[in-house]
C-alpha positions in Angstrom: -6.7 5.2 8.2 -9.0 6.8 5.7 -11.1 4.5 3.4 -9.1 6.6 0.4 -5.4 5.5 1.4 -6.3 2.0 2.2 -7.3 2.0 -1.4 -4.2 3.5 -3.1 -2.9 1.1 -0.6 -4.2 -1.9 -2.0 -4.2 -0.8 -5.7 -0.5 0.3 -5.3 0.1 -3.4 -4.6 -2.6 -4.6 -7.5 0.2 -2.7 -9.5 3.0 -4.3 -7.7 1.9 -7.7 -8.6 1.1 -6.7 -12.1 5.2 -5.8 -12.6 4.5 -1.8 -12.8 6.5 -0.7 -10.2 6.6 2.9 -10.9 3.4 3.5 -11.0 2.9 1.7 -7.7 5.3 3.6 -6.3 4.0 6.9 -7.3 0.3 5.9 -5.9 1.4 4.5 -2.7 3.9 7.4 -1.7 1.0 10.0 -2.6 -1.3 8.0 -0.4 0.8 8.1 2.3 2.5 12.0 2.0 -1.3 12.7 2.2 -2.0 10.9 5.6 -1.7 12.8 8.8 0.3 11.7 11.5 -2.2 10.0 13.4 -2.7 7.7 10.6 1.5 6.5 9.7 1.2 3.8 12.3 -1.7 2.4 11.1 0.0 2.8 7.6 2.9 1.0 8.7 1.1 -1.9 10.2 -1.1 -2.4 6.9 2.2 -2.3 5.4 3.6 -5.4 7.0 0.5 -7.0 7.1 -0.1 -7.1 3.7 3.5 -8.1 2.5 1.8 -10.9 0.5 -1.0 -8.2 -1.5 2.7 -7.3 -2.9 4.5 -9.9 -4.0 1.8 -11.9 -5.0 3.3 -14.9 -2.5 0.5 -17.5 -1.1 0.5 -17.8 2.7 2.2 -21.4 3.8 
């Protein structure tokens, strides 16, 4: 994915953590209604890798 979603990406869940939802939401669906096909997959798999970067949850 482009170097620009993985960033919404990972500030959308900054955001998360930080209790503004909305916000979060907005950036991370703009992030990905601006990726191409190609690039949901890789979208979806960031997604469910980085669980954690959004709830703020330590890894046990």
């Amino acid at each position: 994915m482009r170097p620009a979603i993985r960033s919404a990406l990972e500030h959308a869940a900054e955001l998360t953590r930080r209790n503004r939802l909305v916000d979060a939401l907005a950036l991370g669906e703009a992030a990905i209604n601006q990726a191409t096909d190609a690039e949901q997959p890789e979208i979806r798999q960031w997604l469910a890798d980085h669980v954690r970067d959004f709830t703020g949850e330590d890894a046990h």
